[in-house]
PyMOL Python script that loads the backbone (N, CA, C, O; Angstrom):
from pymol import cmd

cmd.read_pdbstr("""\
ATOM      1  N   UNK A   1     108.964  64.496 115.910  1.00  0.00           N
ATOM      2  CA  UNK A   1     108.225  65.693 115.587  1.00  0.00           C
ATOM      3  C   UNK A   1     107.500  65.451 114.263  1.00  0.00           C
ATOM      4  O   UNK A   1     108.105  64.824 113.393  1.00  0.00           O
ATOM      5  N   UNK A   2     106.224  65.903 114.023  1.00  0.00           N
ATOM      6  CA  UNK A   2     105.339  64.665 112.972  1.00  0.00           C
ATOM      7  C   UNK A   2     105.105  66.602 112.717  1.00  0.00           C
ATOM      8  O   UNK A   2     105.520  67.471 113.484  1.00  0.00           O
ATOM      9  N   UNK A   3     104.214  66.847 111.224  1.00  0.00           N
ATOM     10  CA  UNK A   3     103.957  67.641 110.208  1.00  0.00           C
ATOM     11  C   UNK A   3     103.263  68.986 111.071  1.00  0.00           C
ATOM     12  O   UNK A   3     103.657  70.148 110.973  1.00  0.00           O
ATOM     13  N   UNK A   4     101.883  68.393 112.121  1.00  0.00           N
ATOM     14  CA  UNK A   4     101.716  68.814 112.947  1.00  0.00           C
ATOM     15  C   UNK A   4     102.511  70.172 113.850  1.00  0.00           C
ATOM     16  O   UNK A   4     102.622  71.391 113.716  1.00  0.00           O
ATOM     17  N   UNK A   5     102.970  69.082 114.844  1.00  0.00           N
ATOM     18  CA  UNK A   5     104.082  70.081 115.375  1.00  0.00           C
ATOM     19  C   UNK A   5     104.847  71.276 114.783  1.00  0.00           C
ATOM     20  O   UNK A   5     104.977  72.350 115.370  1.00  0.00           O
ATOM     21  N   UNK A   6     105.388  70.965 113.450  1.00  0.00           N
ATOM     22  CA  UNK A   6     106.172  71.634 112.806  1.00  0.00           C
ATOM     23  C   UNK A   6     105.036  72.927 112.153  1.00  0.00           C
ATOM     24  O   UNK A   6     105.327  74.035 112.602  1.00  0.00           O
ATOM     25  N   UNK A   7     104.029  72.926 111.349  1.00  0.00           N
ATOM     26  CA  UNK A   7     103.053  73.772 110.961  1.00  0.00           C
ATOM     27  C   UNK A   7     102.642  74.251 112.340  1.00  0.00           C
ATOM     28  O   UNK A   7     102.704  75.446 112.050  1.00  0.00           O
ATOM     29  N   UNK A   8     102.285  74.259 113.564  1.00  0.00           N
ATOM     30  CA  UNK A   8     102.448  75.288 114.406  1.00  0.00           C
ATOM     31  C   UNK A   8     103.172  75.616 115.168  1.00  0.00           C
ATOM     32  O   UNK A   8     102.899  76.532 115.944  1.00  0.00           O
ATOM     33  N   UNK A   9     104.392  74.936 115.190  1.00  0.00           N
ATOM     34  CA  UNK A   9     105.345  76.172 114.709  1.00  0.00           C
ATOM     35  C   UNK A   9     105.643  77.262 114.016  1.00  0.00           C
ATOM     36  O   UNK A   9     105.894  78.458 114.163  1.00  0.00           O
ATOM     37  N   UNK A  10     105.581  76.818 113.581  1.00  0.00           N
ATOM     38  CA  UNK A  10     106.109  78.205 111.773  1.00  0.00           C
ATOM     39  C   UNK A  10     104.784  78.528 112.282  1.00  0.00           C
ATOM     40  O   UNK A  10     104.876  79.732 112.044  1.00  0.00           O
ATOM     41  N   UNK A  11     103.736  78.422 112.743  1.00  0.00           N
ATOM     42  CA  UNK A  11     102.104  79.645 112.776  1.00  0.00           C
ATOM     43  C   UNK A  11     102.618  80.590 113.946  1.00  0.00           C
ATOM     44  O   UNK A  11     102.641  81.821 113.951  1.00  0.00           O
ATOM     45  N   UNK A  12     102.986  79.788 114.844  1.00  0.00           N
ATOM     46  CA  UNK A  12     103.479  80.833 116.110  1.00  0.00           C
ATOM     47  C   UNK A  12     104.601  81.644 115.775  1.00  0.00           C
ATOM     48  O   UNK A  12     104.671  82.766 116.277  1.00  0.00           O
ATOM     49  N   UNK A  13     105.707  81.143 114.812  1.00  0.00           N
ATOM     50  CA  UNK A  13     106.444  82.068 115.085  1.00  0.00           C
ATOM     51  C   UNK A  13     106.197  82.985 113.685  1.00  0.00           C
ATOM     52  O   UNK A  13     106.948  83.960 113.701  1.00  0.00           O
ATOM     53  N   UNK A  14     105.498  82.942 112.696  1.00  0.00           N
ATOM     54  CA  UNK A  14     104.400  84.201 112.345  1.00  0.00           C
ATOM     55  C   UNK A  14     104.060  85.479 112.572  1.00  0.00           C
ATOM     56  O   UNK A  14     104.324  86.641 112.262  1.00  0.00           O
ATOM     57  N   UNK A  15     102.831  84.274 113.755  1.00  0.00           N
ATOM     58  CA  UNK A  15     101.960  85.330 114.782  1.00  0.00           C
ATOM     59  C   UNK A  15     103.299  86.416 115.558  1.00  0.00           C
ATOM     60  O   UNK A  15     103.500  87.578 115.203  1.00  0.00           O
ATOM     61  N   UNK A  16     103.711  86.034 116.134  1.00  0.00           N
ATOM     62  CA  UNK A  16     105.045  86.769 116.777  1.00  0.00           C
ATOM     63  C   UNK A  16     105.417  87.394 116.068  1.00  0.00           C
ATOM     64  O   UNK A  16     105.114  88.428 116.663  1.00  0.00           O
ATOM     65  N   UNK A  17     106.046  87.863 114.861  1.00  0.00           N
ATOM     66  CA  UNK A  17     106.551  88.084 114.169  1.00  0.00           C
ATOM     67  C   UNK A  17     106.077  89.705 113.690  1.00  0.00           C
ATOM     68  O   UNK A  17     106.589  90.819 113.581  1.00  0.00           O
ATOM     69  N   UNK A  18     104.349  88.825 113.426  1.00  0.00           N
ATOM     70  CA  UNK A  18     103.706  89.984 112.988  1.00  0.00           C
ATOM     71  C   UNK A  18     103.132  90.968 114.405  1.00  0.00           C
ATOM     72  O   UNK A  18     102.909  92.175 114.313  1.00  0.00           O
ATOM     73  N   UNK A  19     102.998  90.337 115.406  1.00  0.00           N
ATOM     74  CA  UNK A  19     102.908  91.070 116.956  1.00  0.00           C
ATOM     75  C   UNK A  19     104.023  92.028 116.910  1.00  0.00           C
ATOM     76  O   UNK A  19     103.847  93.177 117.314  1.00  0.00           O
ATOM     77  N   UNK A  20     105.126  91.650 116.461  1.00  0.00           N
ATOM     78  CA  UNK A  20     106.506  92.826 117.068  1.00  0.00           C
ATOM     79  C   UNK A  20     106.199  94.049 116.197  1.00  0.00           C
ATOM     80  O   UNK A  20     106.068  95.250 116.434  1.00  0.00           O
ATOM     81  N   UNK A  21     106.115  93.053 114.761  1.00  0.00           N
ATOM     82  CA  UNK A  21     106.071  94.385 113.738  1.00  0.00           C
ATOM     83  C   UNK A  21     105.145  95.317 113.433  1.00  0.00           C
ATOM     84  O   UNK A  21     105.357  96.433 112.959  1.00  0.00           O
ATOM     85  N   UNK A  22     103.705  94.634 113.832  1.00  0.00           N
ATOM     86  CA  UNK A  22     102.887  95.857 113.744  1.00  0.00           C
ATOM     87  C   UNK A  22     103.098  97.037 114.709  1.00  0.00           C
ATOM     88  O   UNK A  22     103.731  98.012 114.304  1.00  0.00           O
ATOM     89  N   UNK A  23     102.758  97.016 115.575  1.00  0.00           N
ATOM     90  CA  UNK A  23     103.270  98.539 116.889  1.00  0.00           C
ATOM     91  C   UNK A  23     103.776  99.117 115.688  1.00  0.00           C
ATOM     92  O   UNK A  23     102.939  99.735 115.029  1.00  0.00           O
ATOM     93  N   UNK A  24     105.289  99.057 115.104  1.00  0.00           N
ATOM     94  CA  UNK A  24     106.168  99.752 114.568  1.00  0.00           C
ATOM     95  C   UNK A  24     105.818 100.175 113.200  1.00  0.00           C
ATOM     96  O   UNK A  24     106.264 101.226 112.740  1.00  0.00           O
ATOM     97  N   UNK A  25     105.287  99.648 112.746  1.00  0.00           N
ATOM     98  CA  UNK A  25     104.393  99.539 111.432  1.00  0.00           C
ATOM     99  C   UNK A  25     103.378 100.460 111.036  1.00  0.00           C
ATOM    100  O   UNK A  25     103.175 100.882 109.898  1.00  0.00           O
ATOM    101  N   UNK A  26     102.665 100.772 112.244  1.00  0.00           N
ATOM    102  CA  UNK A  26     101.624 101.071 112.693  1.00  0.00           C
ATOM    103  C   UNK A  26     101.758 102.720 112.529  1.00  0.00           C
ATOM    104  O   UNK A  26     101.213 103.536 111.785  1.00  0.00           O
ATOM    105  N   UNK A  27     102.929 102.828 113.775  1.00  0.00           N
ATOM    106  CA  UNK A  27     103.129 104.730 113.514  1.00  0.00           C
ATOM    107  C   UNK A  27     103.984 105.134 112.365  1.00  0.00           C
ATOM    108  O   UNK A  27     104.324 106.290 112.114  1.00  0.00           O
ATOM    109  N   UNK A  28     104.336 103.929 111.607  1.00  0.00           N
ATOM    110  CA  UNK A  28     105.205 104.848 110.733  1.00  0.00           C
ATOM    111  C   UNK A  28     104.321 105.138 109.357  1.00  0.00           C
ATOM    112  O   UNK A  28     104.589 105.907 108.435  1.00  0.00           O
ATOM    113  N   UNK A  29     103.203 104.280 109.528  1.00  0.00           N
ATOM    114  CA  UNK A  29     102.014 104.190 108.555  1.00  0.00           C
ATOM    115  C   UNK A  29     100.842 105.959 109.254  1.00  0.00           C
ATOM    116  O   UNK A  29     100.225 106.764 108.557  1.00  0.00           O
ATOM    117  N   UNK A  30     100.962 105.929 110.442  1.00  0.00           N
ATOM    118  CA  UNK A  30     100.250 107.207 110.886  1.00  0.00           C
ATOM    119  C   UNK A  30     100.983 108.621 110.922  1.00  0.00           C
ATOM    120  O   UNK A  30     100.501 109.735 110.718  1.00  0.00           O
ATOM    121  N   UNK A  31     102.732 108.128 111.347  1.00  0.00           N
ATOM    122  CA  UNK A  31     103.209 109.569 111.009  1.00  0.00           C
ATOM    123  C   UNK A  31     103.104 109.883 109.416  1.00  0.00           C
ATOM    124  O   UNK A  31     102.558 110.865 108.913  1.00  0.00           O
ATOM    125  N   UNK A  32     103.791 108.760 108.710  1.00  0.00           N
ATOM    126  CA  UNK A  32     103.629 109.240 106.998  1.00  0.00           C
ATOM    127  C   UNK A  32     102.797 109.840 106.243  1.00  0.00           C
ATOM    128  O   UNK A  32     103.091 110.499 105.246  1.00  0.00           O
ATOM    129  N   UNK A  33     101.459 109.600 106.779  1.00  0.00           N
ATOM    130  CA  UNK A  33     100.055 109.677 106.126  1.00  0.00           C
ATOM    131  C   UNK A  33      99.729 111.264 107.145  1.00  0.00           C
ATOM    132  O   UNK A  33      98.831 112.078 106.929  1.00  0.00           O
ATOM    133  N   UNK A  34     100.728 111.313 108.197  1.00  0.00           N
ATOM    134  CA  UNK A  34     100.346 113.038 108.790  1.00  0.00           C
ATOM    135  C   UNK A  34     101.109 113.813 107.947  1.00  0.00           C
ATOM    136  O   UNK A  34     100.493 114.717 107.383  1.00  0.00           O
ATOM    137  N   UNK A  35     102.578 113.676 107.649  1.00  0.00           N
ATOM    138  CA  UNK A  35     103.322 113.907 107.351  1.00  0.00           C
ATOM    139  C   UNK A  35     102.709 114.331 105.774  1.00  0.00           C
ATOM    140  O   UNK A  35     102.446 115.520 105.599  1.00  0.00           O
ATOM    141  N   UNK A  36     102.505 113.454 104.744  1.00  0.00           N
ATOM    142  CA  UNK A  36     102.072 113.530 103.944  1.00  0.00           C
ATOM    143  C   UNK A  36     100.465 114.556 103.748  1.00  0.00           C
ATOM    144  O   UNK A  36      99.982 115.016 102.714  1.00  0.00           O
ATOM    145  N   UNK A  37     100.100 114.621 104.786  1.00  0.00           N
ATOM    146  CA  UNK A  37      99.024 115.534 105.026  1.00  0.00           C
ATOM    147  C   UNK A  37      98.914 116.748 104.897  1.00  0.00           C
ATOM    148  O   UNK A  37      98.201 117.470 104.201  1.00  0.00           O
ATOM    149  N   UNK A  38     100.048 116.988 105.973  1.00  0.00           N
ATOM    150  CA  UNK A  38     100.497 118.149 106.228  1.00  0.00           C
ATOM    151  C   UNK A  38     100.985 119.202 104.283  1.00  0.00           C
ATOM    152  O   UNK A  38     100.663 120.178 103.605  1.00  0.00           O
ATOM    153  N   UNK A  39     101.622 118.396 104.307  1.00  0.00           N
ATOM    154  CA  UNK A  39     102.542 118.518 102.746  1.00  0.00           C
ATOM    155  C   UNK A  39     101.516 118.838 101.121  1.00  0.00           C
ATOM    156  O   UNK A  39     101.699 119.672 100.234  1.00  0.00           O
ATOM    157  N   UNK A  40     100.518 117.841 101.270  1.00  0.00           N
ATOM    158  CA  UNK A  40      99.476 118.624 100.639  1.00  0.00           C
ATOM    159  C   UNK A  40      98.508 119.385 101.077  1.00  0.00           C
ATOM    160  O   UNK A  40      97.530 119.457 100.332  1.00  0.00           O
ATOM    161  N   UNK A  41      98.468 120.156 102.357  1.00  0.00           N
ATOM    162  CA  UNK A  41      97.666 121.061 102.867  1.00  0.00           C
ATOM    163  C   UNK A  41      98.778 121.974 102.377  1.00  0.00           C
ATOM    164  O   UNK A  41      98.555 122.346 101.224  1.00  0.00           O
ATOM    165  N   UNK A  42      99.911 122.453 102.893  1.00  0.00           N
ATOM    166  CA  UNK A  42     100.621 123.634 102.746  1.00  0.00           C
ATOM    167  C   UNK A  42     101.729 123.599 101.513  1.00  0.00           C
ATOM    168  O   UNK A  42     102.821 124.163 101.451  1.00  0.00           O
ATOM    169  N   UNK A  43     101.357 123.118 100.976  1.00  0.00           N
ATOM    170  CA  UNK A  43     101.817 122.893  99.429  1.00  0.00           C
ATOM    171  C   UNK A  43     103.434 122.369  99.336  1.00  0.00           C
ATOM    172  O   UNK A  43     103.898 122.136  98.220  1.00  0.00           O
ATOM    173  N   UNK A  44     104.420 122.162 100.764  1.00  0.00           N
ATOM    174  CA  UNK A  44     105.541 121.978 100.852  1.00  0.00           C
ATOM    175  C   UNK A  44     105.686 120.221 100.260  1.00  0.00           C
ATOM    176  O   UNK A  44     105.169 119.218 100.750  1.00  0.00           O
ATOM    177  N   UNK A  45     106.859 120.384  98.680  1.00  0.00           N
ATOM    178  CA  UNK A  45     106.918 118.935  98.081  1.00  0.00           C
ATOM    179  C   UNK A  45     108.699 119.186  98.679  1.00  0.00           C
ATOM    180  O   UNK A  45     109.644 119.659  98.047  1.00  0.00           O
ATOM    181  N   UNK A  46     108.663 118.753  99.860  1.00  0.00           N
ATOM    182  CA  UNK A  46     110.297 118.440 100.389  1.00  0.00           C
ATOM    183  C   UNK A  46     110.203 117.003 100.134  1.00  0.00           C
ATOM    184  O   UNK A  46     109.181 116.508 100.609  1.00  0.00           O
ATOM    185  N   UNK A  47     111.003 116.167  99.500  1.00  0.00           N
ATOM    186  CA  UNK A  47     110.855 114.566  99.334  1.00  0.00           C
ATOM    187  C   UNK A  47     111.897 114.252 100.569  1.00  0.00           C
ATOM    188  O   UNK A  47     111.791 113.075 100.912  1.00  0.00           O
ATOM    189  N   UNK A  48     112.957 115.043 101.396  1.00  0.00           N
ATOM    190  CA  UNK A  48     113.260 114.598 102.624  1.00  0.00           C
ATOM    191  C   UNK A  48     112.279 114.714 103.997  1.00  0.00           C
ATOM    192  O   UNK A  48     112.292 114.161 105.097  1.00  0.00           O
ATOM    193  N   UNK A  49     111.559 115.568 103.450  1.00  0.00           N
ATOM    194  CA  UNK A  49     110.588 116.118 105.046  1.00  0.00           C
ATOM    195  C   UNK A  49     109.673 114.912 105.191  1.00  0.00           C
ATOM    196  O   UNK A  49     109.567 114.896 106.418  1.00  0.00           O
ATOM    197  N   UNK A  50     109.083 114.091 104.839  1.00  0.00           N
ATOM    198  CA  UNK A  50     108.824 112.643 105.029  1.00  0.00           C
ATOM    199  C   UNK A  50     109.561 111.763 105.638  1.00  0.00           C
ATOM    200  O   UNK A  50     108.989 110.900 106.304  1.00  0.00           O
ATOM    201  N   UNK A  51     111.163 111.782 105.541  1.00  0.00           N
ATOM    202  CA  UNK A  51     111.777 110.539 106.078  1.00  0.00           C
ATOM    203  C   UNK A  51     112.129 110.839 107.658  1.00  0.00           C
ATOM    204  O   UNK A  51     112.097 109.840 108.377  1.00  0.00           O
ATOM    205  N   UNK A  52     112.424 111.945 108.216  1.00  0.00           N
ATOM    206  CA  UNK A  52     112.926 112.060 109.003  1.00  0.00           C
ATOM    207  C   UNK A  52     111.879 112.305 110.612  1.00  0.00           C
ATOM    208  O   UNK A  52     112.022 112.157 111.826  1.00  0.00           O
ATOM    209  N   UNK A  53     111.242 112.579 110.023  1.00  0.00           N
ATOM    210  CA  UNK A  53     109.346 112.446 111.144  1.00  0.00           C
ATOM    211  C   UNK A  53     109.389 111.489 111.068  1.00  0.00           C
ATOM    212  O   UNK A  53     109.860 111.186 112.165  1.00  0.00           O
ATOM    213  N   UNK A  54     109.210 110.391 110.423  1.00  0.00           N
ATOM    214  CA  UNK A  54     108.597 108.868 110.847  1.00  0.00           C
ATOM    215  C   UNK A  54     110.326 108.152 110.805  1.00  0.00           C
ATOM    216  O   UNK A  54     110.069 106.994 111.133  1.00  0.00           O
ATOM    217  N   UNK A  55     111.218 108.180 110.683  1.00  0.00           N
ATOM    218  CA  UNK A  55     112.577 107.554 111.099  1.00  0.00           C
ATOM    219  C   UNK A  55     112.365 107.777 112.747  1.00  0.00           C
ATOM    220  O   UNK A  55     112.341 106.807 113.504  1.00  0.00           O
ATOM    221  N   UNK A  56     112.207 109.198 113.240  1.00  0.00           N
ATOM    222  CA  UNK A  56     112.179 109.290 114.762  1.00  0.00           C
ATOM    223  C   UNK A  56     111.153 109.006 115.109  1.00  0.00           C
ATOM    224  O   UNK A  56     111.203 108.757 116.314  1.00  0.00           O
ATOM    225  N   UNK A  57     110.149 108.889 114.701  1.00  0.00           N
ATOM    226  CA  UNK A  57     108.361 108.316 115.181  1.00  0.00           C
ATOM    227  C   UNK A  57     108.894 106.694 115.247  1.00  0.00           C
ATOM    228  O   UNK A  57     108.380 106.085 116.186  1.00  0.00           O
ATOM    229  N   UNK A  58     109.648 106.049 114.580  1.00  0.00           N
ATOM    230  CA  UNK A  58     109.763 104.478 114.048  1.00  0.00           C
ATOM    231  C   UNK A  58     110.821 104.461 115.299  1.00  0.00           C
ATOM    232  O   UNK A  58     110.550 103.755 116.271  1.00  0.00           O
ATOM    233  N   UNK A  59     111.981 105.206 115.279  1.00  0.00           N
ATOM    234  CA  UNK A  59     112.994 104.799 116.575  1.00  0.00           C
ATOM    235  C   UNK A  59     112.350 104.831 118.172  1.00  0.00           C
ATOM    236  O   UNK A  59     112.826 104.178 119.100  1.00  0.00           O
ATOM    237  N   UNK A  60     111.425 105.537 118.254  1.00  0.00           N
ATOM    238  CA  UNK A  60     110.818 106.256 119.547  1.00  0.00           C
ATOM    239  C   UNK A  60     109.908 105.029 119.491  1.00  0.00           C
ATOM    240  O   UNK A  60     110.149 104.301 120.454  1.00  0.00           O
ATOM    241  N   UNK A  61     108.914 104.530 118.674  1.00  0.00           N
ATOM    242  CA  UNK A  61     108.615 103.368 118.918  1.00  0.00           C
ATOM    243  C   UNK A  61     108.987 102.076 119.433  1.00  0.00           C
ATOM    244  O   UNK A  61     108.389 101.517 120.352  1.00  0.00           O
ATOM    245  N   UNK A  62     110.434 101.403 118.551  1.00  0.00           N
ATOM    246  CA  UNK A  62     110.992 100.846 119.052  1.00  0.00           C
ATOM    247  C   UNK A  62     111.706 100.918 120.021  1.00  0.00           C
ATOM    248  O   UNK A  62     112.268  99.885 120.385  1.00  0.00           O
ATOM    249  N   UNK A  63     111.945 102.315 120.851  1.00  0.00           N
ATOM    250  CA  UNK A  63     112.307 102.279 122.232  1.00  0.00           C
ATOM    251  C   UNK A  63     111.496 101.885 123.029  1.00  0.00           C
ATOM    252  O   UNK A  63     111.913 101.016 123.795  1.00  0.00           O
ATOM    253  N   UNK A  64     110.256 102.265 123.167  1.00  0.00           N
ATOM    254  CA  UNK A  64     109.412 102.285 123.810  1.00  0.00           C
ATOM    255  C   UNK A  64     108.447 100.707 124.025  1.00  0.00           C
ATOM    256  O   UNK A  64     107.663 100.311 124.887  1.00  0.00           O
ATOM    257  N   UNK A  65     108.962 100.166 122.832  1.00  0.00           N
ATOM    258  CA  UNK A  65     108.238  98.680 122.648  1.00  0.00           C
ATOM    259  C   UNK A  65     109.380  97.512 122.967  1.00  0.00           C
ATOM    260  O   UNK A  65     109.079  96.320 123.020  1.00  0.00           O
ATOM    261  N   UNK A  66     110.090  97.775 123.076  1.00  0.00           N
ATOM    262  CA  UNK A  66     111.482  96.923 123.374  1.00  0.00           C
ATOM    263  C   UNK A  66     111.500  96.086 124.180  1.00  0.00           C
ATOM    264  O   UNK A  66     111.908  94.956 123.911  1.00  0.00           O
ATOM    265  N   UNK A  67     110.953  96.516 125.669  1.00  0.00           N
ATOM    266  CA  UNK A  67     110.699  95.622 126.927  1.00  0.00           C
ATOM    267  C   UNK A  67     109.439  94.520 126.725  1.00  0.00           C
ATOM    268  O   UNK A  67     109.163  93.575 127.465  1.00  0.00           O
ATOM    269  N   UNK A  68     108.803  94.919 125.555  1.00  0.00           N
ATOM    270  CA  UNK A  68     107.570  94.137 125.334  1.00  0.00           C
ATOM    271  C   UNK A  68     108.247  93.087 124.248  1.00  0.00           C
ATOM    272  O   UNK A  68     108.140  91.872 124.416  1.00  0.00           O
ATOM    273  N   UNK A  69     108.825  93.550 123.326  1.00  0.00           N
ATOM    274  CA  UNK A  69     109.656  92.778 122.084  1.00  0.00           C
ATOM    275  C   UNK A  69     110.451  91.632 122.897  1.00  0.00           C
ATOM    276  O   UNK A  69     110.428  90.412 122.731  1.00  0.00           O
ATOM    277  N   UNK A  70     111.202  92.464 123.885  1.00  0.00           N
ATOM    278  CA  UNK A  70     111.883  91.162 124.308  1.00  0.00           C
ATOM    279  C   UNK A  70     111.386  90.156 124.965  1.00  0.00           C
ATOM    280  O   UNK A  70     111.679  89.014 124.611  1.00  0.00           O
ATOM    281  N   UNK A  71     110.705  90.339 125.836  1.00  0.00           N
ATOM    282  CA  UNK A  71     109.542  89.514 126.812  1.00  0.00           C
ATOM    283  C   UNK A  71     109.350  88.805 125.734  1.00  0.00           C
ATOM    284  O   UNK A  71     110.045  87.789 125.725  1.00  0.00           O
ATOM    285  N   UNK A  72     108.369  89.005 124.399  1.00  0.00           N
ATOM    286  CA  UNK A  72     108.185  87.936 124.155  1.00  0.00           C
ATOM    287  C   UNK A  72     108.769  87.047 122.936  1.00  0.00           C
ATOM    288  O   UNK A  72     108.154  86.254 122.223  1.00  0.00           O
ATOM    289  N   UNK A  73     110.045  87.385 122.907  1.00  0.00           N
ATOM    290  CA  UNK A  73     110.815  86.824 122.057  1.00  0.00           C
ATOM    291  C   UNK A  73     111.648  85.886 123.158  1.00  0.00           C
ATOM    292  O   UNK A  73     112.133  84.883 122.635  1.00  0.00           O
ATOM    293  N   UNK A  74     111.812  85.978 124.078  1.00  0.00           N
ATOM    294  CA  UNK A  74     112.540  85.185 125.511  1.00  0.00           C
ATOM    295  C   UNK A  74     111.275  84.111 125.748  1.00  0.00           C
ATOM    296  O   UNK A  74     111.412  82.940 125.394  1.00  0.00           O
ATOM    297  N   UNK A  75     110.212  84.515 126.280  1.00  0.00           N
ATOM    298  CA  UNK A  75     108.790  83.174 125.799  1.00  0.00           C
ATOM    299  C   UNK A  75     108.700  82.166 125.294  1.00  0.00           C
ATOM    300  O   UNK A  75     108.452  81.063 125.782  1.00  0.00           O
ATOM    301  N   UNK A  76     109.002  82.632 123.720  1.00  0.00           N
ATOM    302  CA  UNK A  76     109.063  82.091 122.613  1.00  0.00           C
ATOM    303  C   UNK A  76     110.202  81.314 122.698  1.00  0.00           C
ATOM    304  O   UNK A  76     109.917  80.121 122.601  1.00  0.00           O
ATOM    305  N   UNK A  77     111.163  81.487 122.816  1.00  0.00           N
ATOM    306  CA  UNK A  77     112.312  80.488 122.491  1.00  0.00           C
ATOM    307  C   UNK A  77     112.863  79.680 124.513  1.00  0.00           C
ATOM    308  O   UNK A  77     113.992  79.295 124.819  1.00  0.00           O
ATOM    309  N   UNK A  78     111.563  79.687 125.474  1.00  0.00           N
ATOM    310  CA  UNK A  78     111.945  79.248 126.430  1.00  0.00           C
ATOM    311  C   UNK A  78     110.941  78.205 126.078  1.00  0.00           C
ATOM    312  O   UNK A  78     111.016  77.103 126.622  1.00  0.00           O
ATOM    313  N   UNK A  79     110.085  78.448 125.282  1.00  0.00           N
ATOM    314  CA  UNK A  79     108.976  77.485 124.685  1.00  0.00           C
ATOM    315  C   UNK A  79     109.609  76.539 123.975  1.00  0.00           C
ATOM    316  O   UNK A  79     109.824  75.428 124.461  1.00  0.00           O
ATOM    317  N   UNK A  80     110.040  76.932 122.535  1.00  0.00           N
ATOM    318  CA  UNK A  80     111.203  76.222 122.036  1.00  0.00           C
ATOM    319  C   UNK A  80     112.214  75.368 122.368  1.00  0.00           C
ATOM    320  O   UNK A  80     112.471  74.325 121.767  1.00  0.00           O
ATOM    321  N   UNK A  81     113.097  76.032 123.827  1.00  0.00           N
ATOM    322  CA  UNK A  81     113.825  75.224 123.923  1.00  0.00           C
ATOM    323  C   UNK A  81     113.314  73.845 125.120  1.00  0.00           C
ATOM    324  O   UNK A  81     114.014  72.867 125.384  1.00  0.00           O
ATOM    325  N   UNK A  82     111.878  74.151 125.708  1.00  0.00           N
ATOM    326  CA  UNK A  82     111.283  73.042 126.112  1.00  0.00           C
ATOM    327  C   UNK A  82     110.852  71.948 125.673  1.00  0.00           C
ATOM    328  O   UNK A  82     110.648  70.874 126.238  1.00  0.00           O
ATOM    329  N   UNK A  83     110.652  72.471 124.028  1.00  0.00           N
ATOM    330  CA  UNK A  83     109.888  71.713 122.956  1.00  0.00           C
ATOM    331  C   UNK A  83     111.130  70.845 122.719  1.00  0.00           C
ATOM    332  O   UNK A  83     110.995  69.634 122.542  1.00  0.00           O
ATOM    333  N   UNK A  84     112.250  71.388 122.712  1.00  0.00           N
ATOM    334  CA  UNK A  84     113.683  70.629 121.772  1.00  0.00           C
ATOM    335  C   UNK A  84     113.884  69.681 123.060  1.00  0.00           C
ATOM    336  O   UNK A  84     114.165  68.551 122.663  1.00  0.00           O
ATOM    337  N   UNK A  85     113.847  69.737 124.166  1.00  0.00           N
ATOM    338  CA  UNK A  85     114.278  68.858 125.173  1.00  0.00           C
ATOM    339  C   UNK A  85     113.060  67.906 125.643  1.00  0.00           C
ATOM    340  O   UNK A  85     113.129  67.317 126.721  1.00  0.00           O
ATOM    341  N   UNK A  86     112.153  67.804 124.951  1.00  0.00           N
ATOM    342  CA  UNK A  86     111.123  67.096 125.190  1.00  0.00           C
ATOM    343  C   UNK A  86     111.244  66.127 124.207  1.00  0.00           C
ATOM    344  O   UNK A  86     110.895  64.993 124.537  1.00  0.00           O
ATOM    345  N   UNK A  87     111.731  66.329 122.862  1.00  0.00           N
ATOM    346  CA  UNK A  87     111.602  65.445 121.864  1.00  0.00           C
ATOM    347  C   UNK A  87     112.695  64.161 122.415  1.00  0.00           C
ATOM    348  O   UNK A  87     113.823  64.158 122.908  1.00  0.00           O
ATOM    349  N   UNK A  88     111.990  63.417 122.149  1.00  0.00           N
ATOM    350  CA  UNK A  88     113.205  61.645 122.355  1.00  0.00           C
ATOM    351  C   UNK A  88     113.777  61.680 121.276  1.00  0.00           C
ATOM    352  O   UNK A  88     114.594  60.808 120.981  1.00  0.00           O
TER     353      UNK A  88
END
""", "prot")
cmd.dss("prot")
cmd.show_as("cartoon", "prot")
cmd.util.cbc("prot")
cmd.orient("prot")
């Protein structure tokens, strides 16, 4: 396995990385910023009323993205372990 190989590696498993995490990333960056919206429209400074909208926006995500997370985390390491049994 020469420098090559190894640098895309570590790029793919990155890219992956950052594939799983955005989705999740994503709504907890859109509920917060509603959430936070909301809060300076109607003047409510609750410093808990932020966590608990995007904790269940962030869990409901990751339910919902899970079958996709795993797919391609199973890919990835069926790739891997082709790569490891290929090397002499």
């Amino acid at each position: 396995m020469d420098e090559l190989e190894v640098i895309d590696l570590v790029r793919q498993s990155i890219m992956l990385s950052i594939e799983l995490s955005a989705p999740v990333m994503l709504v907890g960056l859109v509920v917060g910023t509603a959430v936070a919206l909301v809060q300076a429209l109607t003047q409510i400074q609750e410093v808990t009323l932020v966590f608990v909208p995007k904790i269940l926006a962030i869990f409901f995500a990751i339910f919902v993205g899970l079958p996709m997370m795993t797919t391609a985390l199973v890919e990835f390491m069926n790739m891997l372990a082709d790569h490891i049994v290929s090397i002499k």
